[in-house]
N, C-alpha and C positions, 0 to 999 in steps of 0.2 A: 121295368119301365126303361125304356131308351134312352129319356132324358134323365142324367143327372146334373147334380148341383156340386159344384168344385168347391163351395168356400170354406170348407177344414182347410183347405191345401192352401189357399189367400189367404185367410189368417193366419197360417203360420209363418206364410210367405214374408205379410207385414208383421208380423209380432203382436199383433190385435188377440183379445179375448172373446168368443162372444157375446162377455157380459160387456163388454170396452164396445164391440159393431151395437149391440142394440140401445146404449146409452143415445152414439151417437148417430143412429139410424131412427130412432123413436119407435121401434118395434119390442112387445115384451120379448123374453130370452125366449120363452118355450115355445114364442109364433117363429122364431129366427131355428129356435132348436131344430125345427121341424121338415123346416129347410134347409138347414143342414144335413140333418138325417135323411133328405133322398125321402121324407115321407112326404111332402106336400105334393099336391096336386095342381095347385096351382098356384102362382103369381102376380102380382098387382105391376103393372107396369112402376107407379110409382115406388113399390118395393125395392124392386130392381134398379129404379133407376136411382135412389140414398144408396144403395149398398154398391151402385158403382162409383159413385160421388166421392165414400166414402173411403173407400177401397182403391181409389185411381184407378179402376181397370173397366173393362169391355163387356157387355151384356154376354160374351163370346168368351167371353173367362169366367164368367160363374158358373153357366148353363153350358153344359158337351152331349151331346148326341153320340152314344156308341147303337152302333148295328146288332140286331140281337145276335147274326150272325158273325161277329165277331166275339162274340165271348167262351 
């Protein structure tokens, strides 16, 4: 898939667990897990936008676009 999901790398960034993001996001761990893991499909706008709240950062810091042709 094209789009991945960066927040391993924000979480470590901020020193967050993501049993600590889904406390305070209101998502259980294995819907967060999932997203983490690059396996979801999709997104809740409002998802996104706690886990940016949450996280101080930019819908553009969690979600990156790599080219297939770049890998």
């Amino acid at each position: 898939m094209a789009i991945r999901v960066n927040l391993d790398l924000l979480l470590v960034q901020r020193g967050l667990s993501l049993t600590e993001l889904a406390e305070r996001v209101g998502i259980t761990i294995p819907n967060l897990s999932i997203l983490k893991t690059n396996k979801a499909r999709a997104v809740r706008f409002s998802t996104l936008e706690a886990i940016c709240r949450e996280l101080d950062c930019q819908p553009g810091d969690v979600l990156e676009y790599r080219s297939h042709k770049a890998r």
